[in-house]
C-alpha positions as CSV (number, residue, x, y, z in Angstrom):
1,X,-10.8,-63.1,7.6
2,X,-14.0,-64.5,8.7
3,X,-12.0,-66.1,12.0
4,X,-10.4,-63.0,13.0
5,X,-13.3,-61.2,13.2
6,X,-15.4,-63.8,14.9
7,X,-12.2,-63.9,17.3
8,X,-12.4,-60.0,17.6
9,X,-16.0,-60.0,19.0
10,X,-15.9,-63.7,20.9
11,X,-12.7,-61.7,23.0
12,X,-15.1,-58.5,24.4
13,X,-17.7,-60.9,24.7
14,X,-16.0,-63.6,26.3
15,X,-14.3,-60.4,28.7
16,X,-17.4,-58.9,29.4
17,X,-15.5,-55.9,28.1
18,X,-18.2,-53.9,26.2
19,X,-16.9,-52.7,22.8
20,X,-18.0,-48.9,21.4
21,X,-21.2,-49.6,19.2
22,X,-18.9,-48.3,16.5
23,X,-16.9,-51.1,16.6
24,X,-19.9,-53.6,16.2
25,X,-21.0,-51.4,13.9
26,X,-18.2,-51.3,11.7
27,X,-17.6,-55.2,11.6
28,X,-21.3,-56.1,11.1
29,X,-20.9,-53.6,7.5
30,X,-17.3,-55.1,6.8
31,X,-19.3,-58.7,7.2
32,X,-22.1,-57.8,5.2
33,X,-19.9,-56.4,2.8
34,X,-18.0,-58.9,1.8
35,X,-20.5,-61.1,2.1
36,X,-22.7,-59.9,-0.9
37,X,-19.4,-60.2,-3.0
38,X,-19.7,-58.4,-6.8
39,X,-22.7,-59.9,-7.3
40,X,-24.5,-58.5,-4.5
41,X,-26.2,-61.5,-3.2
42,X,-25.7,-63.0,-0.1
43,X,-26.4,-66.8,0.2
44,X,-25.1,-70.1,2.1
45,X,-22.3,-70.2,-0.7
46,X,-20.9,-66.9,-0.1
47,X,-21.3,-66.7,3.3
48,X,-19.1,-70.3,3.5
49,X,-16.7,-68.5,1.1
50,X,-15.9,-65.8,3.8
51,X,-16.2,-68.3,7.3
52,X,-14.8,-71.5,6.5
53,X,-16.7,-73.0,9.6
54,X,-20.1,-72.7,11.1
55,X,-18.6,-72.4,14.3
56,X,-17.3,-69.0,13.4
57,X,-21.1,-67.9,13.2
58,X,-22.1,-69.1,16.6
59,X,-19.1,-67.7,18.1
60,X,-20.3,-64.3,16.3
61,X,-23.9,-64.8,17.1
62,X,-22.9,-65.7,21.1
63,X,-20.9,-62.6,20.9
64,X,-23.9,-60.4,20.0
65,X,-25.9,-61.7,22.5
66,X,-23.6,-61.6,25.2
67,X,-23.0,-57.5,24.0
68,X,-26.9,-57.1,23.5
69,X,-26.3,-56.0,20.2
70,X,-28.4,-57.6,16.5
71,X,-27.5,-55.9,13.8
72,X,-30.1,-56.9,11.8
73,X,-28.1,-57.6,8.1
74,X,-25.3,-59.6,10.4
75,X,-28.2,-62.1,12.3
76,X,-29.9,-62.8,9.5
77,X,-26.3,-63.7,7.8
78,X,-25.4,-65.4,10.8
79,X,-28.9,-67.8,10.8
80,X,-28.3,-68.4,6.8
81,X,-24.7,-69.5,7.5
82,X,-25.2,-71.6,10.2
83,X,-29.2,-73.2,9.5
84,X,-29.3,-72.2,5.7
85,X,-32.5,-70.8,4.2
86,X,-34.3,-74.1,3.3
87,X,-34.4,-76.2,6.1
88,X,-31.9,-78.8,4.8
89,X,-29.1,-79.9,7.0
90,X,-27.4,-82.0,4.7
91,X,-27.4,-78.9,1.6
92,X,-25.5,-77.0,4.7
93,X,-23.4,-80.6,5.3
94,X,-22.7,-79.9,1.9
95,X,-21.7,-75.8,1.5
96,X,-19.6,-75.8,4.3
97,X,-17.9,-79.3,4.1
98,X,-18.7,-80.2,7.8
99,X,-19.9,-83.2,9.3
100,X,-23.2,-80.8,10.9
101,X,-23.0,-78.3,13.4
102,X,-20.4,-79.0,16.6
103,X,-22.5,-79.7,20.2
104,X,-21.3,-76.2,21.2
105,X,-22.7,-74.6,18.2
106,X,-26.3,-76.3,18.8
107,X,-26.5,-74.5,22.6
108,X,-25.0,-71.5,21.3
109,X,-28.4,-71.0,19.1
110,X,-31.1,-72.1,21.8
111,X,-29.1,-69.2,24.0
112,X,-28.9,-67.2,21.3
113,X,-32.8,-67.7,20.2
114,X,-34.0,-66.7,23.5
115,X,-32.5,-63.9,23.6
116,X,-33.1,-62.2,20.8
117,X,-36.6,-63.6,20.6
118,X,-37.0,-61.2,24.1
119,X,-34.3,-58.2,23.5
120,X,-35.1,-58.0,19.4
121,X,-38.4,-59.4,19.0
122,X,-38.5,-57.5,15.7
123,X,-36.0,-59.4,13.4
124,X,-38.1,-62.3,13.8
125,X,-35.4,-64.7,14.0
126,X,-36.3,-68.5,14.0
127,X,-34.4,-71.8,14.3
128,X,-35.6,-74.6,12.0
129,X,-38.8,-77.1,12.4
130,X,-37.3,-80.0,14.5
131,X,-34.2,-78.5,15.2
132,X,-31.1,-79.6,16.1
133,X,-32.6,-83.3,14.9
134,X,-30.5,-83.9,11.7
135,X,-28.0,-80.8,12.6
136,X,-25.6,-81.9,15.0
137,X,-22.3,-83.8,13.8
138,X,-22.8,-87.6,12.2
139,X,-22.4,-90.2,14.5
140,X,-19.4,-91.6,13.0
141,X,-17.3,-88.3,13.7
142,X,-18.9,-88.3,17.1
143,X,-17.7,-90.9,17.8
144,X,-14.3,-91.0,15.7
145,X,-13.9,-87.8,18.7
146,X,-14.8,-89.3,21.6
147,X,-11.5,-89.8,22.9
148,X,-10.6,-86.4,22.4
149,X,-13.3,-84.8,24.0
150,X,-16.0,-87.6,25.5
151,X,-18.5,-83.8,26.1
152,X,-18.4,-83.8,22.3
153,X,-21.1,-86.9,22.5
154,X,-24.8,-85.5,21.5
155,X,-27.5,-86.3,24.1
156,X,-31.1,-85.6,25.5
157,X,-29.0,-83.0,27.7
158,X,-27.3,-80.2,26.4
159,X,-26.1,-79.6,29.8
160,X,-22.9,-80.9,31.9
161,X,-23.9,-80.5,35.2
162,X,-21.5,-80.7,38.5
163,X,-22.4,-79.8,41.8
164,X,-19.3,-78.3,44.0
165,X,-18.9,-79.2,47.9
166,X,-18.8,-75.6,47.9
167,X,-22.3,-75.4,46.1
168,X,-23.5,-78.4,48.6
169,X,-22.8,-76.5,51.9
170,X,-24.4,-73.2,51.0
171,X,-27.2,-75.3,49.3
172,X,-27.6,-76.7,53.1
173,X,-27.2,-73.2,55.0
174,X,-30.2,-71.6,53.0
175,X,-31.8,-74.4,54.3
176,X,-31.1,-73.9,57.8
177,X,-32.6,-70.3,57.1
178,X,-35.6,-71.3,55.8
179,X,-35.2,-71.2,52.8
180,X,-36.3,-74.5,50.7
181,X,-34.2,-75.1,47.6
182,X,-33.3,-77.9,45.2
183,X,-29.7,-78.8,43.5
184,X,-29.0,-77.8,39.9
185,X,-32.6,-77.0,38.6
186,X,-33.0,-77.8,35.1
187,X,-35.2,-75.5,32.9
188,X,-35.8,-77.1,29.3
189,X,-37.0,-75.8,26.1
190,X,-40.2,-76.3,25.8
191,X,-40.7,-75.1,29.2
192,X,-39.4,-71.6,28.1
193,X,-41.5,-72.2,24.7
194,X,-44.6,-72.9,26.2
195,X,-44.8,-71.0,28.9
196,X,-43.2,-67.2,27.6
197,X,-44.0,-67.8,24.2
198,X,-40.2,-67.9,22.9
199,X,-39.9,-69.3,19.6
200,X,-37.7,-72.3,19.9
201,X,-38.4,-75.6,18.0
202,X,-40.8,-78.6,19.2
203,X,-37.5,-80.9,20.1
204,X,-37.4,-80.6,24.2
205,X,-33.5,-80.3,25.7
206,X,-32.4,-79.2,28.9
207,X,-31.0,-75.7,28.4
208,X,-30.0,-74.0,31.5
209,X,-29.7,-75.0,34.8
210,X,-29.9,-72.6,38.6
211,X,-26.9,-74.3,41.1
212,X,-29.9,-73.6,44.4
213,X,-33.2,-72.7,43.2
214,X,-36.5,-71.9,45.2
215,X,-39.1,-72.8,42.4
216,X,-42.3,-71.2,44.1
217,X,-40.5,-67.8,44.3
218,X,-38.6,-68.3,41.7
219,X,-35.3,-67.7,43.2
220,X,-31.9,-68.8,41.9
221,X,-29.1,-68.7,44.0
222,X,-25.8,-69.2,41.6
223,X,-22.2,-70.1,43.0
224,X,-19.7,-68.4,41.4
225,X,-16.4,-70.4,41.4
226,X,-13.5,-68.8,39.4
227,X,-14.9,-70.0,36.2
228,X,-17.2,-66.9,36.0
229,X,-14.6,-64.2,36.5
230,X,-11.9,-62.9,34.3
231,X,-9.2,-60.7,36.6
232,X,-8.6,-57.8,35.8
233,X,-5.5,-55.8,35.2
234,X,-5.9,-52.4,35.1
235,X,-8.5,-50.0,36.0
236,X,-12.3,-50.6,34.0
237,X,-13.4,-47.5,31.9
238,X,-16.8,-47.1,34.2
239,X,-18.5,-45.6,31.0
240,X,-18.7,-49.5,29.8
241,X,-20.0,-50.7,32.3
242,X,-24.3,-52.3,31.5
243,X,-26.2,-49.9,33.5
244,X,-28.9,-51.9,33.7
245,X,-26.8,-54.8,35.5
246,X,-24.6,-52.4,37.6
247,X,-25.8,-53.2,41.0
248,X,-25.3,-57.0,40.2
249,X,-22.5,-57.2,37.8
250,X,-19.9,-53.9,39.1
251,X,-15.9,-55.5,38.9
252,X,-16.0,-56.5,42.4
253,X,-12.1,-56.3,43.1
254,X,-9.7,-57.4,41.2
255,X,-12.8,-59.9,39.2
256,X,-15.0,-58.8,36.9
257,X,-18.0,-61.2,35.8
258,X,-17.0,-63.2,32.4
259,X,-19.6,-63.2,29.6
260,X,-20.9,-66.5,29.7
261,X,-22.9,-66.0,33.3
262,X,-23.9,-62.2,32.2
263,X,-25.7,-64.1,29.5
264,X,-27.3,-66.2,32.0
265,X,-28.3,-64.0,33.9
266,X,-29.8,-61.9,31.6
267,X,-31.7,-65.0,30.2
268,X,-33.0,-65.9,33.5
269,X,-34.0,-62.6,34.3
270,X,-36.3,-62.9,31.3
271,X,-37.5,-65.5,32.1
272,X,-39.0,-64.3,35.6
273,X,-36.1,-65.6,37.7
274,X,-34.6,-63.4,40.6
275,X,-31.1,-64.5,40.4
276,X,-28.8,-63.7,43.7
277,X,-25.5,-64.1,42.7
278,X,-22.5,-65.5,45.7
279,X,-18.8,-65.0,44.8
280,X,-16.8,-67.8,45.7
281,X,-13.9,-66.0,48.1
282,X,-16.6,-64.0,49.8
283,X,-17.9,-67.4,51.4
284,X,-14.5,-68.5,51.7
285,X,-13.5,-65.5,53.8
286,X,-16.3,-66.5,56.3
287,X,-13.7,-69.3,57.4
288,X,-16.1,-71.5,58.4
289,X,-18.2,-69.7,61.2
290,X,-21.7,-71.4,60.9
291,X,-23.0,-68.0,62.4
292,X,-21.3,-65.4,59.6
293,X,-22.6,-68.4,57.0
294,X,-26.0,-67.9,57.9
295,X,-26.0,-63.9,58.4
296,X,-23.7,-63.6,54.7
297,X,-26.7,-66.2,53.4
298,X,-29.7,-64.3,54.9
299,X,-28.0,-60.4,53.5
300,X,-28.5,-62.2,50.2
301,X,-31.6,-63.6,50.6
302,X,-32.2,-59.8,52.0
303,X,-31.4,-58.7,48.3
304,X,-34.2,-60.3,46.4
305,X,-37.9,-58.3,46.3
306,X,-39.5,-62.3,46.2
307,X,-38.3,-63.4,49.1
């Protein structure tokens, strides 16, 4: 049950397809619920009982972030599934018969940290002291999975970063157009921590990254290959749509932004960042002409209130 509704939420999410509150509504009680069994008490144990991995939790935790939603009984069932309540990775080793918490799981609560440290300051949400030292999966299963998936391998980065030929060449028009800018710029946790005050745990890791970034301004540049959009269709129901991201985020076409960058962007945003955002087949449709490059680069550049 746990899965399908983790499933349920990690689909709009994932979509960008905001659900009707009601809906979030509904399944945070129906979590809650069933959570606090006949007893009434919710703890690691019953929690485990209902999501038979941690995994579920960070996809419903993502989910909520991605929506903007923190029901405040679901987070703080989500935190005691995933982290437990005493700071003890191998108790939660233990309750929910895992090996620790997956690489993707780890990421999911730095992004998830940050933003409801900004957008829900008042649930006072916190990940463990030292966190995700002791969390992440034993070497031994790491490994025992490395030739499955080599990305499942725990490291000082919790970033994969690629940079695209198409990434390269509008890296080097912005240049040509004055405007100075760096490849894939890596912003870590204790950057974010020290400087805006977020609380996230001592343990530095790189946690998001700007494909063309001006750091004096403070303006990103993102590339968006077909990785970031979801196609569409049929017609969006405009009365879904984030208001407060329409002029960036409005289904351009037939493409609608996924989840994963809104969250980005919205995390960036908070963090000071102008982000400018470039579609993939727009460039492409310039064909090459150095001229329309630098014009289509310079109307985006135009965009930004720092520049």
């Amino acid at each position: 049950r746990g899965q399908e509704i983790a499933n349920i939420l990690w689909s709009f999410a994932t979509l960008n397809a905001q659900p009707e509150l009601t809906i979030v509504d509904a399944l945070s009680s129906y979590i809650a619920s069933e959570c606090r069994g006949k007893n009434g008490v919710v703890d690691e144990l019953s929690i485990a009982r209902m999501f038979g991995q941690r995994q579920e939790l960070a996809n419903l935790a993502w989910s909520c972030a991605v929506i903007g939603r923190y029901p405040k009984e679901l987070m703080n069932i989500l935190y005691t599934g995933l982290v437990g309540a005493s700071n003890d990775p191998q108790q939660m080793k233990q309750v929910f018969n895992d090996d620790g918490l997956q690489k993707s799981s780890i990421m999911t609560l730095y992004y998830v940290q940050v933003a409801a440290d900004v957008e829900a300051p008042d649930l006072k949400l916190s990940l463990p002291t030292g966190f995700p030292i002791g969390w992440g999966e034993d070497e031994e299963h790491k490994q025992a999975k490395g030739d499955e998936n080599d990305l499942i391998e725990m490291s000082s980065s919790m970033l994969t970063l690629t940079v695209s030929k198409l990434q390269r060449g509008v890296s080097k028009k912005f240049d040509q157009i004055g405007f100075d800018n760096i490849l894939e710029h890596v912003i870590d946790t204790n950057e974010i921590k020290d400087e805006y005050g977020i609380q996230l745990p001592e343990s530095p890791k790189e946690f998001l990254s700007i494909d063309i970034a001006n750091i004096e301004k403070k303006i990103g540049i993102e590339v968006d290959g077909p990785g970031h959009f979801v196609c569409l269709i049929d017609k969006p129901n405009q009365s879904t749509t984030n208001a407060s991201l329409k002029n960036q985020f409005d289904d351009r076409g037939q493409n609608r932004v996924n989840g994963p960058t809104i969250l980005k962007h919205r995390l960036l945003a908070h963090l000071g960042w102008d982000i400018i955002h470039l579609p993939y087949w727009e460039y492409q449709e310039l064909k090459g002409d150095k001229d329309k490059e630098m014009d289509y680069c310079q109307s985006l550049l135009d965009q930004s209130s720092k520049w």
